[in-house]
C-alpha positions in Angstrom: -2.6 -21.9 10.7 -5.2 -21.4 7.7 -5.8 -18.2 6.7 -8.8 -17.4 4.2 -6.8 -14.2 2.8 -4.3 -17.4 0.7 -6.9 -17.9 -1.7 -6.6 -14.0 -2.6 -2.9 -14.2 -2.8 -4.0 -17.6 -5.3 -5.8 -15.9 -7.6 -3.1 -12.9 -7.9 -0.4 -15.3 -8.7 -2.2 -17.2 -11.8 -2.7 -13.3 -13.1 -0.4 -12.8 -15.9 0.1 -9.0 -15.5 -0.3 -8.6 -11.5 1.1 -5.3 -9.7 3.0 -6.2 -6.8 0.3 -7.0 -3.5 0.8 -4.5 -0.7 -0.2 -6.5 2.5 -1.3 -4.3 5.5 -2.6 -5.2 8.5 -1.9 -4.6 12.2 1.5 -6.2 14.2 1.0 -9.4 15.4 -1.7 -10.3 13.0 0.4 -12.8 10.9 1.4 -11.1 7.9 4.8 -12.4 7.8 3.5 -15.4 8.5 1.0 -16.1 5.6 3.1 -14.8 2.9 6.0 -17.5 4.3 3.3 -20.1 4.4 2.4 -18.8 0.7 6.3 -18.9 -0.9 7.2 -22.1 0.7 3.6 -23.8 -0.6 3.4 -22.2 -4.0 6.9 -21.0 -5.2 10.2 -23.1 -5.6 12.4 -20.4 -4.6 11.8 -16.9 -2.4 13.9 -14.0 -1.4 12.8 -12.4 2.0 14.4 -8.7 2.6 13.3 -6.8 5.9 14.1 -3.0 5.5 13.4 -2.8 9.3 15.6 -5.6 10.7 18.1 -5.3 7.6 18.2 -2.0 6.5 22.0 -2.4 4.9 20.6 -4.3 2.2 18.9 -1.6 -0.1 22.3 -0.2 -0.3 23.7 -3.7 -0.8 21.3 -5.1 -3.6 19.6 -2.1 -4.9 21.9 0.0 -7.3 21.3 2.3 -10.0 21.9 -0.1 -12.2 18.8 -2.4 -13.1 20.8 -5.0 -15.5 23.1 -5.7 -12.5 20.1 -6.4 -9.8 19.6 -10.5 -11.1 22.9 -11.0 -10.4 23.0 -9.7 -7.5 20.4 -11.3 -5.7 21.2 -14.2 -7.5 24.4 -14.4 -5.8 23.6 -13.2 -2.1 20.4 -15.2 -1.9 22.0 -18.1 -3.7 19.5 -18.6 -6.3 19.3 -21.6 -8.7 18.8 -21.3 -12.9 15.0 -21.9 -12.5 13.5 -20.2 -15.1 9.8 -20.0 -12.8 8.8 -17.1 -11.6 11.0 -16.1 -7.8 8.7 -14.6 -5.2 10.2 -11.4 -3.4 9.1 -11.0 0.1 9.5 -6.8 1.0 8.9 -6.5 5.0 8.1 -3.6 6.1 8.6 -2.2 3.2 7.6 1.5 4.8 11.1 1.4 6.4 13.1 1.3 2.4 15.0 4.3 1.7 13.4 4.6 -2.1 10.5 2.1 -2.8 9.9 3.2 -6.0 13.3 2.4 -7.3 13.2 -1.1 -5.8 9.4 -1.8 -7.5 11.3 -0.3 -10.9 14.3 -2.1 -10.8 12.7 -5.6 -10.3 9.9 -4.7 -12.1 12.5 -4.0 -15.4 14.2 -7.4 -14.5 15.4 -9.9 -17.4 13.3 -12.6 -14.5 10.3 -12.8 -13.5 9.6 -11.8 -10.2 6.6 -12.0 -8.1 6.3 -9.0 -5.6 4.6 -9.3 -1.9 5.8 -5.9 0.1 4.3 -5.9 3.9 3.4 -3.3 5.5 2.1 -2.8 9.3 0.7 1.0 8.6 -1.6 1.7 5.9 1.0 4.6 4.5 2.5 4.4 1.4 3.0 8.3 0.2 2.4 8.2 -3.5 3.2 5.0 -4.5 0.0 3.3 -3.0 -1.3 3.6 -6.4 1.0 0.6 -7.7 0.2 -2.0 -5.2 -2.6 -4.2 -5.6 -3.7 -3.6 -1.8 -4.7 -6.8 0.7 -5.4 -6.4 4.6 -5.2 -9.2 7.0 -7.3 -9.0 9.8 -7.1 -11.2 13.2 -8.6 -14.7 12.8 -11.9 -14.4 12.3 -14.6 -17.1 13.9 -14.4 -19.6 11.0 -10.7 -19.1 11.1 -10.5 -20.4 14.9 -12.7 -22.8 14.1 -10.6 -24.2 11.5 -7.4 -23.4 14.2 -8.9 -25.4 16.5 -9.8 -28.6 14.7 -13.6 -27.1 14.8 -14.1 -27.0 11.2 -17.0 -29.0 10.4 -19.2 -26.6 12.2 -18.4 -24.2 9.0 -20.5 -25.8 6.3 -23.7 -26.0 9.1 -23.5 -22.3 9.7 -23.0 -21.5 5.9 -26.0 -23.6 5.2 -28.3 -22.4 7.3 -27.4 -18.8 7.1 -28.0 -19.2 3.4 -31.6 -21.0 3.9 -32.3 -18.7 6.8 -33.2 -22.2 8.8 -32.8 -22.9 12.6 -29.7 -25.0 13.6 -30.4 -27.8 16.0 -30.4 -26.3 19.3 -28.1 -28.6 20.5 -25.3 -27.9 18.3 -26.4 -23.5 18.4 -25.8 -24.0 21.9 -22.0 -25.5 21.4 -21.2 -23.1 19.0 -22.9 -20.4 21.3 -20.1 -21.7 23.8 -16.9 -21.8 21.4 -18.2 -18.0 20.5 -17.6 -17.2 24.3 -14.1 -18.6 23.7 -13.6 -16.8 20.7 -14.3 -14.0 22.5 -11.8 -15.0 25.4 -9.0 -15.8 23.1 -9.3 -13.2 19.9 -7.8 -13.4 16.7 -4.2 -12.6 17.3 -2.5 -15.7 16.3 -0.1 -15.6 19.5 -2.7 -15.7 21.5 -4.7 -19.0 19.3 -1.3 -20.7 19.5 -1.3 -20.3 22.8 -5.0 -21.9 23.5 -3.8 -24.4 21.0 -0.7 -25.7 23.0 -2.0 -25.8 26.5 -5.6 -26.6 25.7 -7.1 -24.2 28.0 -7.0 -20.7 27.9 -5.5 -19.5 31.3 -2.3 -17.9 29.7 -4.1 -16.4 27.3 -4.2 -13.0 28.7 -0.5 -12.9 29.0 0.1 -13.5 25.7 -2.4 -10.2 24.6 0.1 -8.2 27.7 2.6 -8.7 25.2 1.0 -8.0 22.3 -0.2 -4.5 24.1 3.2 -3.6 24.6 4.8 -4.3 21.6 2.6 -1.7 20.4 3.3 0.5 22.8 6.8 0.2 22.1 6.7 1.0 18.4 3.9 3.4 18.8 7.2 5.1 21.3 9.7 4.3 18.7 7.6 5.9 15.2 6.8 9.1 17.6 7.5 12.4 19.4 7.1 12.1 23.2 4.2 14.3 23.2 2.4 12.5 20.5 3.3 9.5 21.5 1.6 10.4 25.0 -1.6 11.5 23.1 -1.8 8.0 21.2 -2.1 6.1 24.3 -4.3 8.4 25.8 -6.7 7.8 23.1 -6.2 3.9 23.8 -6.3 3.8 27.1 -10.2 5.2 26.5 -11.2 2.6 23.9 -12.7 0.2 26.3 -14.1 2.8 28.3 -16.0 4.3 25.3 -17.2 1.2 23.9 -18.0 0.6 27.5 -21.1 3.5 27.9 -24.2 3.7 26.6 -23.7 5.7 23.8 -20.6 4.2 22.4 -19.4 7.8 20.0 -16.1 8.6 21.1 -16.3 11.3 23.1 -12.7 13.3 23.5 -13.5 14.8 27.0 -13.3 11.3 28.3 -9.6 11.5 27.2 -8.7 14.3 30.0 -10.1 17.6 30.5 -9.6 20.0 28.0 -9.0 17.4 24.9 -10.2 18.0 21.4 -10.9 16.7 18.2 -7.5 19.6 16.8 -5.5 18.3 19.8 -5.4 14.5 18.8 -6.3 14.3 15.5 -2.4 13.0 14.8 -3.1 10.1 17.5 -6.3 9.3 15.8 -4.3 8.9 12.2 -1.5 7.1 14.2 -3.9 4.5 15.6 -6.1 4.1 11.7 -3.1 4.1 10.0 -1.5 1.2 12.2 -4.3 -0.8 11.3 -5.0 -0.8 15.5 -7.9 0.9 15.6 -11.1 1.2 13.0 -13.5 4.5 13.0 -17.4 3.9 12.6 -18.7 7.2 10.9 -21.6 8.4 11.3 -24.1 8.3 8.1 -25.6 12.0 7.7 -29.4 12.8 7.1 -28.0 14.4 4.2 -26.2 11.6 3.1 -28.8 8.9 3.7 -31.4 11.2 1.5 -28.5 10.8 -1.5 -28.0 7.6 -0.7 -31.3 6.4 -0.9 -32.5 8.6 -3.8 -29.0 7.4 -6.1 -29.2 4.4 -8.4 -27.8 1.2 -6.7 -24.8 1.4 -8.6 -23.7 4.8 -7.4 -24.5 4.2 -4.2 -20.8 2.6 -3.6 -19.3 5.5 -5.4 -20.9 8.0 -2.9 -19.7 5.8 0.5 -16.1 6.2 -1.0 -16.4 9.9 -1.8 -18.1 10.7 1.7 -16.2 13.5 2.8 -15.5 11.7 6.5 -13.0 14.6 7.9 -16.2 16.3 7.7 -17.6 14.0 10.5 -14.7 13.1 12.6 -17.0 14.6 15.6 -19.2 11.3 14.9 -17.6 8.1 15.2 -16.9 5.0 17.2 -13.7 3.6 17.5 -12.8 -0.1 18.0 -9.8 -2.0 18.9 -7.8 -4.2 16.0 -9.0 -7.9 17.9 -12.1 -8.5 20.4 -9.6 -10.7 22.3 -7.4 -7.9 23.3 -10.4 -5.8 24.1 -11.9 -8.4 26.1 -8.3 -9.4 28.2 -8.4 -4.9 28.7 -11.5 -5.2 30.4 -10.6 -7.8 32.7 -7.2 -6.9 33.3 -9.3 -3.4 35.0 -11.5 -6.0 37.1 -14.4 -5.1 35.2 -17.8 -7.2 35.4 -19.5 -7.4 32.2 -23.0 -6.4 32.5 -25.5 -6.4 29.9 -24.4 -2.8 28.3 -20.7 -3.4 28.8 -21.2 -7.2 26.5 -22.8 -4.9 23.8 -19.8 -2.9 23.5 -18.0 -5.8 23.2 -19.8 -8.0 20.8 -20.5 -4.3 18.7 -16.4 -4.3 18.7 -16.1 -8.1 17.4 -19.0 -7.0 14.1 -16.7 -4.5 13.5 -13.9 -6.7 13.3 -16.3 -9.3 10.9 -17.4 -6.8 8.5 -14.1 -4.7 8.4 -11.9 -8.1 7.6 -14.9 -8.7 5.1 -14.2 -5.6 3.3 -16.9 -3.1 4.3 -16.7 0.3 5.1 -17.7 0.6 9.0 -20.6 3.1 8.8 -23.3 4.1 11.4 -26.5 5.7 11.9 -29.2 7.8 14.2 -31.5 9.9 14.4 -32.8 12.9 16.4 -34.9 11.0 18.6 -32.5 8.3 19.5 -33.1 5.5 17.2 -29.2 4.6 16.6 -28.3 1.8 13.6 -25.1 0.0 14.9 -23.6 -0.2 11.3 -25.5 0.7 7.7 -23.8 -1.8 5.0 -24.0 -1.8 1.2 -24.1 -5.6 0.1 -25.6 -6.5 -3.2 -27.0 -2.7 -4.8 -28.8 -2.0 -1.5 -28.4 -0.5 1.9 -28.4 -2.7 5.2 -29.3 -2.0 8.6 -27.7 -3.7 10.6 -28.4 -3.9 15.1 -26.3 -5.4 17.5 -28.1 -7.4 20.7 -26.4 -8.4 23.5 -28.7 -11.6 24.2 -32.0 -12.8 22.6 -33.9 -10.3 22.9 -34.0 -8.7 19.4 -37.1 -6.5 19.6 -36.5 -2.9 19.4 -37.9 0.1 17.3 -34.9 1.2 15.6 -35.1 -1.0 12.5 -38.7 0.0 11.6 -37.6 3.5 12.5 -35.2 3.6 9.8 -37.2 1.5 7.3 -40.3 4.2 7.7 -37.6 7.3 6.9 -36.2 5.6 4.0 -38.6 3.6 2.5 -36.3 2.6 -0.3 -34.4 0.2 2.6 -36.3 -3.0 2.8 -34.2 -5.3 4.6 -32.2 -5.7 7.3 -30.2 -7.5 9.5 -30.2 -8.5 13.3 -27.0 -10.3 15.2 -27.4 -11.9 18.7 -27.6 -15.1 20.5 -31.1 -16.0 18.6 -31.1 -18.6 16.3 -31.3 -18.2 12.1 -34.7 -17.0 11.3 -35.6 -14.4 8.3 -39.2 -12.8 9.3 -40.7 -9.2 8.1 -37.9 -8.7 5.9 -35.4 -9.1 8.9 -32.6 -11.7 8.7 -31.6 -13.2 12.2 -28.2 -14.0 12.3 -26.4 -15.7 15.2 -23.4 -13.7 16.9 -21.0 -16.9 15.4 -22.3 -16.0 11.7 -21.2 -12.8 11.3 -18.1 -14.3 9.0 -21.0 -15.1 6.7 -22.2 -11.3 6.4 
């Protein structure tokens, strides 16, 4: 199963000085996967060590004693003379008694070793500083297309979305209908597998059960009874938010009596675990600096934006659309027209987050609401969220006429490519191209 995340881990391998990769990203999201694809591909020889399912072998491989760690592994894993470089796979490497003694040990080696630790939370105490830092995300829409023999609808999306030219309607309207599937199916490679095997996608929703509760299960394993209560509490609510009208999280929906002080361990659980993603909401205050800074600050101030300042403001979405969507159904819900933008609103966030921008939001005091405000290319982008083809609404020219610095924007829905008034339509399937 192609992943797009290979060529990254391409490109850090012809470096000649490269700090290990940390690779994060949510369970079941093929982590493991990719970087076995990667060794066996790219490397003559690997070493694979999980600190979760092996935990005997830090004692075992990793002395004191840095001269003595080639031989060593040498020995155990059976290595040849090859004088290229060996990759060493670190599996959950959160679970190692002392990860800065392993990084030192084989960093000091007489050989040359490549280093790939994975990681399924985002936690890596002090040492986070060393890593060159990767997240893989569920497939994206280009992704299942490639999965499922689709690909050749890629270069006719990237085309037009870069001319801003109407796709045939014949062939908008098929990719309109592999969307819903996408939709049906996810990311989670488990689940694509699945689709891929039986060619249909009836068992589908079985397969995201068992993704659900294998994170149940470690969510039960990593903590306390009582938090892990409150962790899925605060999941069991994520459809239900996204659900609603006004899609902030809202803690009283949790159980009577629930506040921001009560579950703010859950809420660092669920980021941290790559599960969930928070949406903050973009200040008056911080749009006036934003807008009045130089283009090339304007990055530096998103990163600095003090966000446990906001925590009251945010929206929070589930790691894969697919899982959100098999949730809903599994409740006997009937999508209507509000509930579909919850969940399309849920698979942008999923787009932009696994193309590496910060998930902001934005609205004002009389109700104009922005479902995400990006920075792409020195400027600000608005970006709204329809459910259908119906794109005309006031909240764009709302937030062009406050900040008059912000000239364009972007709309996602079923409409076709267009670019009109400074507003780029972008089909619901294109949102890999943002």
């Amino acid at each position: 199963m192609k992943r797009k995340l290979i060529e990254k881990l391409l490109e850090w391998k012809e470096l000649s000085n490269q700090s290990p990769i940390l690779l994060t990203g949510g369970r079941g999201v093929g982590k493991t996967y990719l970087v076995y694809d990667f060794a066996s591909s790219f490397y003559k020889e690997s070493v694979y060590i999980n600190f979760e399912r092996e935990p005997y072998l830090y004692d075992r491989l990793f002395c004191n004693n840095p001269s003595t760690v080639d031989c060593v592994l040498k020995d155990y894993f059976q290595l040849s003379e090859y004088h290229e470089p060996v990759l060493i796979i670190l599996d959950e490497i959160t679970r190692c008694p002392d990860i800065e003694q392993v990084l030192n040990l084989l960093v000091q080696s007489k050989l040359t070793y490549h280093i790939i630790a994975i990681s399924s939370s985002q936690v890596i105490d002090s040492m986070d500083c060393q890593f060159y830092k990767l997240q893989l995300f569920p497939l994206d829409f280009e992704e299942f297309l490639i999965a499922t023999g689709n690909e050749w609808y890629i270069e006719v999306i990237t085309v037009h979305y870069k001319t801003n030219t109407k796709i045939p309607d014949i062939v908008h309207q098929e990719l309109l209908t592999l969307f819903e599937l996408y939709l049906t199916v996810g990311g989670m490679p488990l689940a694509v597998n699945e689709y891929i095997n039986t060619g249909a996608d009836f068992n589908v929703s079985e397969q995201h059960r068992i993704l659900l509760n294998s994170f149940t299960a470690e969510s039960y394993k990593e903590n306390s009874e009582g938090d892990f209560l409150k962790i899925n509490q605060m999941l069991g609510t994520i459809d239900k938010q996204l659900m609603k009208e006004n899609r902030k999280f809202q803690y009283k929906m949790i159980r009577k009596g629930a506040t921001q002080a009560l579950y703010s361990d859950a809420l660092k659980y669920i980021k941290n675990s790559c599960y969930g993603m928070c949406c903050y909401k973009l200040t008056e205050d911080m749009m006036d600096k934003l807008t009045d800074d130089s283009a090339d600050s304007i990055h530096n101030s998103l990163k600095s934006y003090n966000l446990d300042q906001n925590h009251l403001n945010f929206k929070l979405y589930l790691l894969d659309t697919g899982l959100l969507q098999s949730i809903i159904t599994y409740q006997g819900i009937q999508l209507k027209e509000q509930h579909r933008k919850g969940l399309l609103e849920n698979y942008v966030a999923q787009g932009l987050a696994a193309n590496g921008y910060p998930l902001y939001f934005w609205e004002s005091d009389s109700q104009a609401k922005l479902d995400f405000i990006l920075y792409k290319d020195g400027m600000l982008i608005p970006v709204e969220v329809r459910a259908n083809d119906n794109t005309r609404s006031r909240n764009v020219s709302t937030f062009r006429r406050k900040f008059d610095k912000v000239t364009d924007s972007i709309k996602i829905s079923t409409r076709n490519f267009e670019y009109t008034n400074h507003v780029k339509y972008v089909p619901i399937y294109a949102v890999f191209c943002i």
